[in-house]
NUZA-627356 format. One record per residue (C-alpha): x, y, z; residue number from 1. Coordinates in Angstrom, 1 decimal, m for minus. Layout:
<pts>
[pt [X,Y,Z],NUM]
...
</pts>
This chain:
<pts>
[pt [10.0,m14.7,18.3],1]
[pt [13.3,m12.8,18.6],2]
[pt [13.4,m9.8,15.2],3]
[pt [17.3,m11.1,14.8],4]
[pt [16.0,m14.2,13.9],5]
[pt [14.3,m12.9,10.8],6]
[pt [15.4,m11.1,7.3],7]
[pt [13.9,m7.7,7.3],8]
[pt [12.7,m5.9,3.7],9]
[pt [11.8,m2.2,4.9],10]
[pt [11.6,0.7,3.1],11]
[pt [11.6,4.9,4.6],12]
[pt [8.3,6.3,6.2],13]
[pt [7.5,8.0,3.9],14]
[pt [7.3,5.3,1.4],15]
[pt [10.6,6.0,m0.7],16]
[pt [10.8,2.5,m2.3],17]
[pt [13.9,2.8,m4.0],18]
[pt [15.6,0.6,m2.1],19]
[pt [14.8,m2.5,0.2],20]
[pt [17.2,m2.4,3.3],21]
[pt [18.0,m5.8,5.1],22]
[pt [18.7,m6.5,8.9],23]
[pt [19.5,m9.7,9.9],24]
[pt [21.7,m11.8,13.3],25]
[pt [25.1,m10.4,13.1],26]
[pt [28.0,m12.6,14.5],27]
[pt [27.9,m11.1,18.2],28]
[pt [24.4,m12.1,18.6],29]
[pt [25.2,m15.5,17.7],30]
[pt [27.9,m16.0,19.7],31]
[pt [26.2,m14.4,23.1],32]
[pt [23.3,m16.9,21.9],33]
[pt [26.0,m19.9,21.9],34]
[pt [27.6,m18.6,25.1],35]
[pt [23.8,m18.6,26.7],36]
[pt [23.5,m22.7,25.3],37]
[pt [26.3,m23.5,26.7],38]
[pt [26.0,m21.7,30.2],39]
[pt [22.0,m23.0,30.7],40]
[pt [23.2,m26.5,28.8],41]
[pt [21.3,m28.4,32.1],42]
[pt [18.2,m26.8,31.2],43]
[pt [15.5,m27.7,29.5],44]
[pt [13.8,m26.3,26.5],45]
[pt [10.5,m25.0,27.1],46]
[pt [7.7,m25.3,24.2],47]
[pt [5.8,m21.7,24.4],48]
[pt [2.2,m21.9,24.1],49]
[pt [0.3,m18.5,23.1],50]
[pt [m1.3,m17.2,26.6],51]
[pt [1.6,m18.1,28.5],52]
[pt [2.5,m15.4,30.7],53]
[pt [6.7,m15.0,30.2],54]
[pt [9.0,m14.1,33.2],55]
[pt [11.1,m11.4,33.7],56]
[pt [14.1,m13.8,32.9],57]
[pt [12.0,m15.1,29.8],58]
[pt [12.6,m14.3,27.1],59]
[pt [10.6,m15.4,23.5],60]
[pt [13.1,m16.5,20.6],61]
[pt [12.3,m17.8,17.1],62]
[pt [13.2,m21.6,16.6],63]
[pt [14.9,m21.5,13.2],64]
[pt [15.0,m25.3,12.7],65]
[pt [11.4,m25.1,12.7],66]
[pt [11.2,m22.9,9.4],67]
[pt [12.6,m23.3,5.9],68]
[pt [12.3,m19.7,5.2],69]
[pt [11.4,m16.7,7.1],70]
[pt [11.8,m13.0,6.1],71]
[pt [10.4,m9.7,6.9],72]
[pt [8.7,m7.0,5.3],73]
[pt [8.0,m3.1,5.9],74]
[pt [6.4,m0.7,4.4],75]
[pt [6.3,3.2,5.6],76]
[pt [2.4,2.7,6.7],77]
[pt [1.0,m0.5,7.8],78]
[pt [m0.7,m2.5,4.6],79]
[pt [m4.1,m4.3,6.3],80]
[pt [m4.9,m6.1,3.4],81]
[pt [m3.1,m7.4,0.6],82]
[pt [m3.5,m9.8,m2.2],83]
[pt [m0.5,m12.3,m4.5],84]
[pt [m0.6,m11.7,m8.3],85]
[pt [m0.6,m14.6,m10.6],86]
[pt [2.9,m14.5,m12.3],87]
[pt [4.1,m16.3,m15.1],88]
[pt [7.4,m18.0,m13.5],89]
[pt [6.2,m21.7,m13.2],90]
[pt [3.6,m23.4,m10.2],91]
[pt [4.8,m25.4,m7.0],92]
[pt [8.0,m23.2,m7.0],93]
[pt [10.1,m24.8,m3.9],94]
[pt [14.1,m24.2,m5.5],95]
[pt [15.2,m21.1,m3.9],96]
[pt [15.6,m18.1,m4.3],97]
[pt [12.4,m17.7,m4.6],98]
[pt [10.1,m14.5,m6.3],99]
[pt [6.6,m13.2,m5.5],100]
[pt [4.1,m10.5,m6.7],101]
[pt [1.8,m9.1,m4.3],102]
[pt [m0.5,m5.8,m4.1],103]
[pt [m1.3,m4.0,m0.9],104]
[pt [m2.8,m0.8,0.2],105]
[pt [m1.8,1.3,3.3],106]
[pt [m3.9,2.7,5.8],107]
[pt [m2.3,6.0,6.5],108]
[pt [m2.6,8.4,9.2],109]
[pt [m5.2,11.3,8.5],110]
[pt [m2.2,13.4,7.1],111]
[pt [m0.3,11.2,5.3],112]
[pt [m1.0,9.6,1.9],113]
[pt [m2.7,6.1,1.1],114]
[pt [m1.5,3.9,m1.8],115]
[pt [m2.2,1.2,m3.6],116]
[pt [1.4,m0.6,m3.4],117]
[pt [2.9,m3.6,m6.7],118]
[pt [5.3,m5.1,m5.3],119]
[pt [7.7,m8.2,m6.0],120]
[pt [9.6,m9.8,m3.5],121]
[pt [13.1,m11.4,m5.0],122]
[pt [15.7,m13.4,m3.8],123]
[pt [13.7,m15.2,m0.8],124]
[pt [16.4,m17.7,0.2],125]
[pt [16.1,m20.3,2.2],126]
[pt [16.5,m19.5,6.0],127]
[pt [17.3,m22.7,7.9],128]
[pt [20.7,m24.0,8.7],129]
[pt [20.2,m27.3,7.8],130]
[pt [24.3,m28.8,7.0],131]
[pt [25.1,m32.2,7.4],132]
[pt [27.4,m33.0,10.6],133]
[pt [30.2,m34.9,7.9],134]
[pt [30.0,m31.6,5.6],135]
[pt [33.8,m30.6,5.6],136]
[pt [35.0,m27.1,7.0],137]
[pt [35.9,m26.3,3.6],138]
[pt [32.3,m25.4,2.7],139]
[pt [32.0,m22.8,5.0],140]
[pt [32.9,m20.0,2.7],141]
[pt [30.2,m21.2,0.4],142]
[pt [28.1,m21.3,3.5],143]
[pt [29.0,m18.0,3.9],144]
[pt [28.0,m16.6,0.5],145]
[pt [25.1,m17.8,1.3],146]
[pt [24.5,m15.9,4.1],147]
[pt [25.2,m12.7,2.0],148]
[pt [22.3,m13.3,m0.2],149]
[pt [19.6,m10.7,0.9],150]
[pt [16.2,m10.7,m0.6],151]
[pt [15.0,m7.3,m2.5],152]
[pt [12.0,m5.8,m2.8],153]
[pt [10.7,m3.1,m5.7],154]
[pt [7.6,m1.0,m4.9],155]
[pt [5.6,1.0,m7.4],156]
[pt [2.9,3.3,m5.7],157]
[pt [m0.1,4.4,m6.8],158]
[pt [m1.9,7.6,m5.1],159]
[pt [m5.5,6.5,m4.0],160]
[pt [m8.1,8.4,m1.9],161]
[pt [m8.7,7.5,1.7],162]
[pt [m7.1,4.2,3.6],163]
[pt [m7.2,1.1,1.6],164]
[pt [m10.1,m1.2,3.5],165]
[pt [m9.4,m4.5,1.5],166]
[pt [m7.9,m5.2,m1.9],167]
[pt [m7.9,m8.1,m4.5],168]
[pt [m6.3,m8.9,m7.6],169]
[pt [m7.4,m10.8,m10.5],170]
[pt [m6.1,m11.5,m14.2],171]
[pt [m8.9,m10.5,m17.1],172]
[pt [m8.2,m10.5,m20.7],173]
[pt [m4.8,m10.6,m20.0],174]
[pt [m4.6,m7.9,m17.8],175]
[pt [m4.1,m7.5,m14.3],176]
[pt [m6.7,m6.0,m12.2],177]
[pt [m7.1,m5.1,m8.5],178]
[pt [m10.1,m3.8,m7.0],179]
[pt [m9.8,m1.7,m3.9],180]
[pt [m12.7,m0.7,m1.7],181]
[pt [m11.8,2.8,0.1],182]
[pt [m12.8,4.3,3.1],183]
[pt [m14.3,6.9,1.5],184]
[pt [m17.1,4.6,0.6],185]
[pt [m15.9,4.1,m2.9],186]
[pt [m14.5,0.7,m4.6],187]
[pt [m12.0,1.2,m7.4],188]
[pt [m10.9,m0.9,m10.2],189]
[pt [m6.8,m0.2,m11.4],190]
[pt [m5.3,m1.6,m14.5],191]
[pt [m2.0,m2.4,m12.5],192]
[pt [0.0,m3.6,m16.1],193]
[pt [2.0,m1.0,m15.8],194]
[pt [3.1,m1.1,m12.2],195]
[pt [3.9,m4.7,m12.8],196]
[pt [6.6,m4.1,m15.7],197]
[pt [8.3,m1.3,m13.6],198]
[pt [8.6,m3.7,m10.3],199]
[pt [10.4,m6.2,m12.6],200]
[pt [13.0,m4.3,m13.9],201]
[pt [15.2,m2.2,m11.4],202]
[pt [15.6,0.8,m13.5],203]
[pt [12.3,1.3,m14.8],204]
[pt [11.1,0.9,m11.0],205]
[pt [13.4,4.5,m10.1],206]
[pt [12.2,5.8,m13.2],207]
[pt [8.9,5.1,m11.9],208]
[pt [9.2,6.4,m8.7],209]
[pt [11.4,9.4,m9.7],210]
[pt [8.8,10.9,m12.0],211]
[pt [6.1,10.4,m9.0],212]
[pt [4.2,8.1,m12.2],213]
[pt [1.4,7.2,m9.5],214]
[pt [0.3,10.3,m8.5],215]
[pt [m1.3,10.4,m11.6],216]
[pt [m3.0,7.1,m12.1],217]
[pt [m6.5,7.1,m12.3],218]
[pt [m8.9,4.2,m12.0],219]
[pt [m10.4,2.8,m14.9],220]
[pt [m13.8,2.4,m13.4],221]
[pt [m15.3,3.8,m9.7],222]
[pt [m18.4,2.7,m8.2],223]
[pt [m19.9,5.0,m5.8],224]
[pt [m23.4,3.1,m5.2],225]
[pt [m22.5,2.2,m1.7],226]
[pt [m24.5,3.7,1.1],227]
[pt [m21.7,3.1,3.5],228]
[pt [m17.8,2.2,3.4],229]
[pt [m16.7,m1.7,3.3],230]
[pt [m14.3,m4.2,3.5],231]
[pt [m15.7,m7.3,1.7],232]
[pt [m14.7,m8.3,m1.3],233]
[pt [m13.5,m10.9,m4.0],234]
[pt [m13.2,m11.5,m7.6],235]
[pt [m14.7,m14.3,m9.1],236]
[pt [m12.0,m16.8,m10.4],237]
[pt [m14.8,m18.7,m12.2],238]
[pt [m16.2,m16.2,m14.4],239]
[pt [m13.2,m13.6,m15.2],240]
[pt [m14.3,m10.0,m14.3],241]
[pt [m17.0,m10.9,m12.0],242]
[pt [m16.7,m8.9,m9.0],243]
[pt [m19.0,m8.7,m5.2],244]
[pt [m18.7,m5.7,m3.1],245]
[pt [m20.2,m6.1,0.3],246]
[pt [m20.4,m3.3,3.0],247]
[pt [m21.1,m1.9,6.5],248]
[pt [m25.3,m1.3,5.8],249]
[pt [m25.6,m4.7,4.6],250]
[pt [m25.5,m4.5,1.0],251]
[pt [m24.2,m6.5,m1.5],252]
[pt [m23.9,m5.7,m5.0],253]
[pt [m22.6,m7.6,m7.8],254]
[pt [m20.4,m6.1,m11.1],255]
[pt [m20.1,m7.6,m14.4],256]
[pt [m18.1,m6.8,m16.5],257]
[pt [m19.2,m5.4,m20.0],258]
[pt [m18.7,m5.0,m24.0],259]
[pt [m17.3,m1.3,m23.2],260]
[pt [m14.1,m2.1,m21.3],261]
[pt [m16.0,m1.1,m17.7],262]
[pt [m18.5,m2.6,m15.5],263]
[pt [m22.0,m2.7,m14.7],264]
[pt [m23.1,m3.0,m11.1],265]
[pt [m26.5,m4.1,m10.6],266]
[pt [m27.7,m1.1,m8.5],267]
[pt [m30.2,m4.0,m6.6],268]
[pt [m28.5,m5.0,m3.4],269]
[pt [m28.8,m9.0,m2.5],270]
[pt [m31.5,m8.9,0.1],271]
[pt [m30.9,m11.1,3.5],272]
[pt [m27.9,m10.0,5.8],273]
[pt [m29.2,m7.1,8.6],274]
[pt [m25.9,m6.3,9.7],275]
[pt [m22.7,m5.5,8.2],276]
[pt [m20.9,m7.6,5.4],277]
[pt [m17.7,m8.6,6.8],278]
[pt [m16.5,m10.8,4.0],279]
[pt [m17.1,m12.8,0.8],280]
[pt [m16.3,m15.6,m1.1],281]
[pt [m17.0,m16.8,m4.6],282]
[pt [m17.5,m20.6,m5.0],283]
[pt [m14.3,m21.7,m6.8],284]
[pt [m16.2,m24.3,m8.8],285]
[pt [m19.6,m23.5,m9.1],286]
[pt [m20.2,m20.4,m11.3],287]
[pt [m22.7,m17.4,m10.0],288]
[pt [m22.8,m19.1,m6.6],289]
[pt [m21.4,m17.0,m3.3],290]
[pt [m21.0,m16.9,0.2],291]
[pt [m20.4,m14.4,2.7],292]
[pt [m20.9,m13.5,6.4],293]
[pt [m22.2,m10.6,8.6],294]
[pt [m22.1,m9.0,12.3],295]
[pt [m25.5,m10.4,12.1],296]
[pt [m23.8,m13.7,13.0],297]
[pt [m25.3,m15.3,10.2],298]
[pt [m23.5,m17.3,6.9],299]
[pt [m25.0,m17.1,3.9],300]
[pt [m25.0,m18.6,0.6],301]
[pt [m26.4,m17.1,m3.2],302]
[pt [m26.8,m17.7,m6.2],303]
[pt [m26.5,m14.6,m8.5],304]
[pt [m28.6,m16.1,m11.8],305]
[pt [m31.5,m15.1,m9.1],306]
[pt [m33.7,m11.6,m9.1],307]
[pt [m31.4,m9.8,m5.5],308]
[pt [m34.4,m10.4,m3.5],309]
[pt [m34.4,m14.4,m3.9],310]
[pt [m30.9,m14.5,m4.5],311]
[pt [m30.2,m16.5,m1.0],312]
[pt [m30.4,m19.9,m1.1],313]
[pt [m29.0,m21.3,2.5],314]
[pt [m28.5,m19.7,5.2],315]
[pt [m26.8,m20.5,8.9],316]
[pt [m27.9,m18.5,11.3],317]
[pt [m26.3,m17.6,15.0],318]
[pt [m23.4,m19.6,13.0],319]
[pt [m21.2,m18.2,15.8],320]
[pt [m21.6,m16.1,19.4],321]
[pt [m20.6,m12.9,18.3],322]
[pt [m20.1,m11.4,14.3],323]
[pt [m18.8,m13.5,11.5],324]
[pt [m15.2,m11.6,10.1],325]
[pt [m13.7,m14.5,7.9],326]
[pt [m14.9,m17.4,5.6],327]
[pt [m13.0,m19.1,2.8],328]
[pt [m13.9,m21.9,0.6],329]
[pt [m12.4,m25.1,m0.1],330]
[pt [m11.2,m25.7,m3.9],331]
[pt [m11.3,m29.6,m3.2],332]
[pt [m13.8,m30.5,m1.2],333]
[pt [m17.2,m29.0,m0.1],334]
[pt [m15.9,m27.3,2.8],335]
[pt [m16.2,m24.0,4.3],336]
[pt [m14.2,m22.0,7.1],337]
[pt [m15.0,m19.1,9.2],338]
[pt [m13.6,m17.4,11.8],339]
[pt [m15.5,m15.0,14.3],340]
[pt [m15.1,m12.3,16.8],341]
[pt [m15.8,m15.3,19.5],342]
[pt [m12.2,m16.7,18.4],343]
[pt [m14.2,m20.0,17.3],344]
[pt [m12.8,m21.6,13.4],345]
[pt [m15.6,m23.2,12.3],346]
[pt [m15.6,m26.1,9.3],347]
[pt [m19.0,m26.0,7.5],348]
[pt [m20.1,m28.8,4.8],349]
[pt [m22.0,m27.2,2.4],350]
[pt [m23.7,m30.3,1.6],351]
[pt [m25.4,m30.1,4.8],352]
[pt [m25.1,m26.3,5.8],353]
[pt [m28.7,m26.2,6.0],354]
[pt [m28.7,m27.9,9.2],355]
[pt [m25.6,m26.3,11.1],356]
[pt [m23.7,m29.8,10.2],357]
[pt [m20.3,m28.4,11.4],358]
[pt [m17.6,m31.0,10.6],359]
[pt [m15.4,m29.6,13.2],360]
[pt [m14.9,m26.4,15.6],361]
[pt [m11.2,m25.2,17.1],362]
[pt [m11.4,m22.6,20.2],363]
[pt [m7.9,m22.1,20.3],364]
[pt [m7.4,m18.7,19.4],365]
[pt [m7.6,m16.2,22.1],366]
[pt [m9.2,m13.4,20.3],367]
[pt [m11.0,m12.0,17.2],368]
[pt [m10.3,m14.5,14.2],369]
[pt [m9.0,m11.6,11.6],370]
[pt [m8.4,m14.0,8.6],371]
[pt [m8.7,m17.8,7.5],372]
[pt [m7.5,m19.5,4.2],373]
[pt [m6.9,m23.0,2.8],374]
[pt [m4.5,m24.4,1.8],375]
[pt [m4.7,m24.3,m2.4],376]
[pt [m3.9,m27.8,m3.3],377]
[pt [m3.8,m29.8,0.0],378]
[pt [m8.2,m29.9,1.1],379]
[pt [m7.4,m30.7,4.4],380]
[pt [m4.9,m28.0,5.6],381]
[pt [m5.9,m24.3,6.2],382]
[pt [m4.7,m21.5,8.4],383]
[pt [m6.0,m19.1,10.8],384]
[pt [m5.2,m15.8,12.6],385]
[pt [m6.0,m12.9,14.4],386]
[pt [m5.6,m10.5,17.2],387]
[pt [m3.8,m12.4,19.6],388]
[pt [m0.7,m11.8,17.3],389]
[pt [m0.9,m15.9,15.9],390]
[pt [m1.5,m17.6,13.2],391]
[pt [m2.1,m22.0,13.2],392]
[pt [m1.9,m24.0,11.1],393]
[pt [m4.5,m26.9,10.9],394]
[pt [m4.4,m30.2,9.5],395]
[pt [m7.9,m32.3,9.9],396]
[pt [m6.5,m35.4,8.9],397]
[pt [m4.8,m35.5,12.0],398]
[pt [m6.0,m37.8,14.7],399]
[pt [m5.0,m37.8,18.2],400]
[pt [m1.6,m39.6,19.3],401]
[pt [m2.3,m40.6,23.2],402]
[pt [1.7,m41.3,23.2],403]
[pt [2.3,m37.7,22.2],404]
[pt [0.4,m36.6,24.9],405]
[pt [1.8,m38.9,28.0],406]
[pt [5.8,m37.6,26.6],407]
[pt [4.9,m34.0,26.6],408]
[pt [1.7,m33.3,29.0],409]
[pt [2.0,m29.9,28.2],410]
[pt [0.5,m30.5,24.7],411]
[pt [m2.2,m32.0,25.7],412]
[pt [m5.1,m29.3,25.8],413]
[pt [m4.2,m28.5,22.3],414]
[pt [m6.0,m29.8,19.2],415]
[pt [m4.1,m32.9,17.2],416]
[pt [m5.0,m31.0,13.9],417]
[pt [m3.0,m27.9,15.3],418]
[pt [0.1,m28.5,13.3],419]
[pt [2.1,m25.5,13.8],420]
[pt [2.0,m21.7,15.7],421]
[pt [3.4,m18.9,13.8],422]
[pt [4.1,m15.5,16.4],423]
[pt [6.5,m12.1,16.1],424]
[pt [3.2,m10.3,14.2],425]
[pt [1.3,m7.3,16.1],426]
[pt [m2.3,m7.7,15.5],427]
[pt [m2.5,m10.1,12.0],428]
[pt [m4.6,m8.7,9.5],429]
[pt [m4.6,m11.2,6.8],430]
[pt [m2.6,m14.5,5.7],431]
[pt [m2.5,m15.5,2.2],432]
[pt [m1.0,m19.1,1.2],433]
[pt [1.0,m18.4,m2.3],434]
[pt [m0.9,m20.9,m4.6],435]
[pt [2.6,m21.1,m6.8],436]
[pt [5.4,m21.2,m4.2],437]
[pt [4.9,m24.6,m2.6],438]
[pt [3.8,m24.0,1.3],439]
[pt [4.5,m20.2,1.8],440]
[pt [2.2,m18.2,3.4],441]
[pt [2.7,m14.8,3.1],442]
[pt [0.9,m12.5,6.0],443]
[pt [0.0,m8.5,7.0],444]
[pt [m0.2,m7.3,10.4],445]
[pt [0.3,m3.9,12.1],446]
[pt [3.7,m4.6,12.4],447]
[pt [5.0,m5.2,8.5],448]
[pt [4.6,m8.4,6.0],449]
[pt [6.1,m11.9,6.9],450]
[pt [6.8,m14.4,4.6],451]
[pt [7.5,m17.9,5.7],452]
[pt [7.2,m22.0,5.3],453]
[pt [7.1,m24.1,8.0],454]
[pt [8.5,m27.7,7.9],455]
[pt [4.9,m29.0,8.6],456]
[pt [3.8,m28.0,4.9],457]
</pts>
């Protein structure tokens, strides 16, 4: 994927947010890339599959016509997890532009400061050049116009001890939440109301950030139970305020929240994983019920209601060859994903996880599996990513189409339900899909934020 290809949102080093600045193809490069069409018009376009070795001569360009919209993100330090806030502006968003609220939190070098980071996105236009060949020449100033539209992004920082492991957002008595877990071995909870209403309006944002507000921001509760740092984590969206912290020992403890504002963590860690806790899920329909997985390479499954020592209720162990990063429930159907060092997506049913019953199992990925999600409304449609610098999109309603295969024989090592590869990411750290904005998926890598939808969704 060429970077002139793409809208970028970056902001300075060292994380002066006051304004987003915008790159995108300037003229010359279109016309050299015109002049190239026409000069290699006799040769064929070449579909590039991840693994592929390129030539010297090669050279890996983003096919536009393949996205509706595509932009780029950066922030001064890379953001290795980050989470979209609910906002109030209507669901299945598709007119554009289009605006989205997200939180994420840096991992800094040793020197440098770590942040939790509100953002909103704004102005996310539409990217493909879609025209209709009888459109008259007269629209091409409009066209133009169009072109001039650059999407903005307002940050509001605040100051937060030790690289940001994982964070998640969640909406509680009409409050937005996020909880952070912290290298430092600590998870926080912030009351991000505040950052929200700056982010939203352009002058309270360099207010904001003029007066250095976040340097000052404290969390409303801290719990320092953990015997060692951690990364999973994950509100529960059926019982508001419920909250599971997972870390690196094995432990698992579970937050409620209480009559005093705060939150009381059961000090009793869920007893069954013997390895680190990599990540966890709350069922989406079934209240006090959880999952999560471990380097122990096993999947388990709880119910909280239970005293922490006969809290697990199923468990799949040696689910994969190597540890278990990922897992994320289905909201339709009884369905699980994960995703493993092995580079193996698995598709669990939970109405028969007791015995292994994998519906189906993708080795397409080339490395660690770093992230997995579905799809929020469609149950058969997820996406994947990781290390080798892709994310795929799956659909497993898809059947195999033997014509497909005898026109392009090139495609035909690859999985039907593989319905599209997303690349130009340096080691993806997670994908979310935007439950309001109709198909987007908005990602995190070493390399800055994309945020994109495919014509396949």
């Amino acid at each position: 994927m060429s970077s002139q290809d793409e809208e970028r949102m970056e902001v300075a080093e060292d994380q002066n947010i006051e304004d987003a600045v915008i790159a995108g193809a300037s003229d010359d490069d279109e016309d050299q890339e015109d002049d190239a069409m026409e000069n290699n018009e006799d040769d064929k376009d070449q579909v590039y599959l991840p693994g592929r070795k390129l030539n010297n001569d090669e050279e890996l360009v983003c096919d536009e016509s393949a996205y509706v919209m595509l932009h780029q993100a950066h922030t001064g330090a890379p953001c290795l997890s980050f989470d979209i806030i609910q906002d109030p502006l209507g669901e299945d968003r598709e007119t554009f532009p289009l605006t989205a609220f997200l939180v994420a939190g840096t991992q800094a070098a040793r020197t440098h400061v770590n942040s939790v980071i509100v953002m909103k996105m704004s102005n996310l236009h539409r990217t493909s050049k879609e025209r209709d060949e009888d459109e008259e020449s007269d629209s091409d100033e409009e066209y133009a116009d169009d072109e001039d539209e650059k999407p903005q992004m307002n940050c509001a920082l605040i100051k937060h001890a030790g690289c940001v492991n994982r964070i998640r957002a969640t909406t509680f008595n009409n409050t937005h939440y996020v909880a952070s877990w912290s290298e430092m071995g600590r998870v926080h909870i912030y009351n991000i109301s505040d950052q929200l209403a700056a982010v939203d309006d352009e002058h309270a944002c360099k207010t904001y950030e003029k007066n250095k507000v976040g340097d000052d921001v404290k969390p409303d509760f801290t719990f320092s139970g953990h015997q060692k740092e951690g990364f999973a984590l994950d509100w529960c969206t059926t019982t508001r305020g419920m909250l599971a912290t997972g870390d690196c020992r094995r432990d698992i403890h579970i937050w409620k929240p209480n009559d005093k504002g705060a939150w009381t963590v059961d000090q009793r860690p869920l007893v069954g994983h013997t390895d680190s806790v990599e990540d966890i899920q709350w069922s989406p329909n079934e209240p006090n019920v959880l999952a999560s997985c471990s380097v122990d390479k096993s999947i388990r499954i709880w119910d909280v209601r239970a005293p922490p020592s006969k809290a697990c209720m199923l468990t799949a162990e040696n689910s994969h060859e190597s540890d278990v990063n990922v897992i994320s429930w289905n909201r339709n159907e009884p369905l699980l994903a994960s995703g493993g060092d092995d580079g193996v997506l698995n598709i669990w049913d939970l109405r028969h996880f007791q015995s292994k019953s994998v519906v189906a199992t993708f080795k397409h990925h080339t490395n660690h599996i770093t992230t997995v999600e579905w799809h929020p409304k469609e149950s058969t449609i997820l996406a994947s990513g990781g290390d080798d610098d892709q994310i795929a999109m799956w659909d497993l309603s898809v059947e195999r189409d033997d014509d497909t295969e005898r026109n392009d024989p090139q495609l035909k090592d690859l999985p039907p339900q593989l319905l599209f590869i997303h690349q130009g990411q340096n080691e993806i750290k997670e994908l979310h899909w935007h439950p309001q904005l109709k198909g987007v998926i908005l990602s995190t890598a070493h390399s800055g934020f994309n945020v994109f939808r495919t014509i396949s969704v």
